[in-house]
N, C-alpha and C positions, 0 to 999 in steps of 0.2 A: 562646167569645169573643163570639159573638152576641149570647148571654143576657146577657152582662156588659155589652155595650154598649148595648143595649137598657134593662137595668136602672137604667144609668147616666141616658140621657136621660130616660128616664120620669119617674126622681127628681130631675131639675131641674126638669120640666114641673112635678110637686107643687109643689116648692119656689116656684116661679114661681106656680102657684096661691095659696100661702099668701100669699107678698107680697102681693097682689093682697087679700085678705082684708085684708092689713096697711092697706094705701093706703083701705079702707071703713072701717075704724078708725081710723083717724088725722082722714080726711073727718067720720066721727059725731062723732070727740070734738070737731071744732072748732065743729061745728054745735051742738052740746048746749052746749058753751061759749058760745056767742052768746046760746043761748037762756033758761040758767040762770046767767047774768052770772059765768062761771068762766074763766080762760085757762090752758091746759095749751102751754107754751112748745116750741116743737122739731116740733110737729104739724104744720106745712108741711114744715118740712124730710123727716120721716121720712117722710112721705104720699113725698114725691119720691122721696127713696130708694127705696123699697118699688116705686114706680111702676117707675124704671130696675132693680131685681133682677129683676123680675117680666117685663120686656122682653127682657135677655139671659140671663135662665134658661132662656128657655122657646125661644132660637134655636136649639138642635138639635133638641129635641123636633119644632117645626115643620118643619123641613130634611127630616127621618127619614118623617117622615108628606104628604112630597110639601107643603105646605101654605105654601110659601115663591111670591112672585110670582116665576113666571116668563114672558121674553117668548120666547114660542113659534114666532115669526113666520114666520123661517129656519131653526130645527132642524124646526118639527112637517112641515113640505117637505120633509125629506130623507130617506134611507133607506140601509139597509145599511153598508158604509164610512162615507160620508162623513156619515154621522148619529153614527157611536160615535164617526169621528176627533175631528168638534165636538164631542162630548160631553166628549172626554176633555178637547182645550182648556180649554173653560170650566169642568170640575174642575178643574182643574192650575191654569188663574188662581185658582181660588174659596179653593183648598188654599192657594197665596202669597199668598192678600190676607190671611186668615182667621189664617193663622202668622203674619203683620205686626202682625193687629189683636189676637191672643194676646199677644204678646210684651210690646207696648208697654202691653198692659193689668197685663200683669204687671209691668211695670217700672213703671208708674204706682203702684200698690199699695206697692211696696216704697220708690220715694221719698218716695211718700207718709208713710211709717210711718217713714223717716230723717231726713227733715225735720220731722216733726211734727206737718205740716198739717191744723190746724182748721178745721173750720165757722167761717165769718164768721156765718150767723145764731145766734140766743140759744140755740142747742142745744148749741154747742161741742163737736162729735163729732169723733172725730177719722178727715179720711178716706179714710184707709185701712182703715178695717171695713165703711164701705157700699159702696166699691170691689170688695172682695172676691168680692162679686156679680159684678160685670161681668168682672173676671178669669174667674173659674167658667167662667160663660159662653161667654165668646172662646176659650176651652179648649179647652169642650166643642163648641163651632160648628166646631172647626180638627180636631177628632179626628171629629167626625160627615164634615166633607168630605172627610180623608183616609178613613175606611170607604166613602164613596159612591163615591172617584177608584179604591179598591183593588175592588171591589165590579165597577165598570163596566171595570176591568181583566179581570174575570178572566170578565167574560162573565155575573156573576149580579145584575145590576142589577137590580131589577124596575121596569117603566116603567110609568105608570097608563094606564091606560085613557082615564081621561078629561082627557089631555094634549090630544087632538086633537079629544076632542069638546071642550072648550072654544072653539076655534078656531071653530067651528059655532055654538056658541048666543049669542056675543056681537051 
């Protein structure tokens, strides 16, 4: 199950990659367009889209690899109990906010696709296919916090290292 969840994140983090390549193409073609008097219609819009895949593709990947801001302030103080009880806490919020921001992502997607909803700019996409991303996403952020909340359940959490030396070198 490890490997699969692992393999799972990774392959958003790609995917989040690619966008990201998407968003520098869509930026060239409009610059190339300026420059050799061409307009490729839709290259704002998809630039953005590409921007927001590339943002929640890549939100477990970063969760999984510690890489998320966190404030340290009052956990990096505490110890034994009362540092896993908080811990478990703000898993347990993180897992309820993350299954809210899932859901509604998913329900976004699919009224999207029953209403019909178009792009107002000249690209006319319809959207619920650049949604799709974000859905993924909130998915895969809500299944990365319920691995982290079961993970810090079960006592095999790994904590970095440099949680608390951060707290030092700022």
């Amino acid at each position: 199950m490890r490997r699969f969840l692992d393999f799972l994140y990774d392959g958003a983090a790609w995917l989040a990659a690619l966008a990201m390549i998407g968003v520098l193409l869509m930026v060239l073609t409009s610059i190339l367009g300026r420059l050799l008097d061409f307009h490729l219609p839709g290259t704002d819009a998809y630039a953005g889209y590409s921007m927001a895949a590339a943002g929640f593709l890549a939100l477990a990947h970063t969760l999984r690899k510690n890489e998320h801001i966190r404030v340290t302030l009052l956990i990096g103080r505490l110890t034994g109990g009362a540092r896993r009880g908080l811990e478990l806490w703000a898993l347990t919020a993180a897992v309820l906010l993350a299954g809210l921001f899932a859901w509604f992502s998913l329900r976004l997607v699919w009224q999207s696709h029953q209403f019909n909803d178009m792009s107002t700019g000249n690209d006319a996409t319809p959207l619920w296919i650049p949604q799709i991303a974000m859905a993924v996403g909130t998915v895969l952020l809500f299944v990365a916090f319920v691995d982290e909340w079961v993970q810090e359940l079960r006592g095999l959490r790994v904590r970095d290292a440099g949680d608390e030396e951060a707290l030092h070198n700022e």
